[in-house]
C-alpha atoms as one frame of an Amber mdcrd trajectory, in Angstrom:
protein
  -3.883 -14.555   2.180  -4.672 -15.556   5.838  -6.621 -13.920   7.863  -3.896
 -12.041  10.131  -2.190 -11.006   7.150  -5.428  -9.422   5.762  -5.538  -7.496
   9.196  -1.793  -6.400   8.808  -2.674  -4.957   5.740  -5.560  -3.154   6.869
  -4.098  -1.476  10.337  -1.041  -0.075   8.133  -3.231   1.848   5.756  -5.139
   3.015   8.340  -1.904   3.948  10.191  -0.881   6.015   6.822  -4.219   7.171
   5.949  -3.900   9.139   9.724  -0.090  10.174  10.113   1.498   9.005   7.199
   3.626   6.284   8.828   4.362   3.315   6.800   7.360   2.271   4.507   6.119
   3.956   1.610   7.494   4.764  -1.756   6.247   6.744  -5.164   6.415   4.646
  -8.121   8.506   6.210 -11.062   7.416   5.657 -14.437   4.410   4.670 -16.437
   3.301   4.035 -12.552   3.784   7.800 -11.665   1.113   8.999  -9.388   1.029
   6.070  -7.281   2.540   4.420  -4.414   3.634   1.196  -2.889   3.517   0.235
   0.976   5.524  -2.570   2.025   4.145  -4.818   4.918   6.317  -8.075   5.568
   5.938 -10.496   2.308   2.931  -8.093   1.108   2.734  -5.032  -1.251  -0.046
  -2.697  -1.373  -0.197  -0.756  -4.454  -2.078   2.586  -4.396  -3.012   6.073
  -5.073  -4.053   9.234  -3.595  -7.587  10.401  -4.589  -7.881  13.245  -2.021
  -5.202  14.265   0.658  -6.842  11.764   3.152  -8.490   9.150   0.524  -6.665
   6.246  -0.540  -7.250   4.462  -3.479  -5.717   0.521  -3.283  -5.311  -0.651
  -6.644  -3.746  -3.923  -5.777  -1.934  -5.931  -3.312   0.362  -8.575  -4.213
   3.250 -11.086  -2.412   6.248  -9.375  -2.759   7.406 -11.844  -5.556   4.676
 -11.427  -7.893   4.154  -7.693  -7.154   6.710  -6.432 -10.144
């Protein structure tokens, strides 16, 4: 992952960690309780520890991510 990519990554948690904005979805499943934001080629995969504490579990290129 380049370095502006990285940086992508990072501004859109922060910008759902503080209003929720993002193109997020729950997982269904044996992946129930977590989520999956979508930024360009990446996914983040993650949880919610606290209302405002978010847990990344893994981020992947969108063809290797399921």
């Amino acid at each position: 992952m380049d370095r502006s990519g990285a940086n992508r990554i990072i501004h859109a948690l922060e910008a759902f960690a503080t209003d929720g904005r993002g193109d997020v979805k729950a997982l269904k499943g044996a992946l129930k309780g977590r989520y999956r934001l979508r930024i360009g080629k990446w996914r983040v995969f993650f949880s919610l520890d606290q209302p405002d504490n978010v847990v990344v579990t893994d981020v992947d290129n969108r063809g290797h991510a399921y």
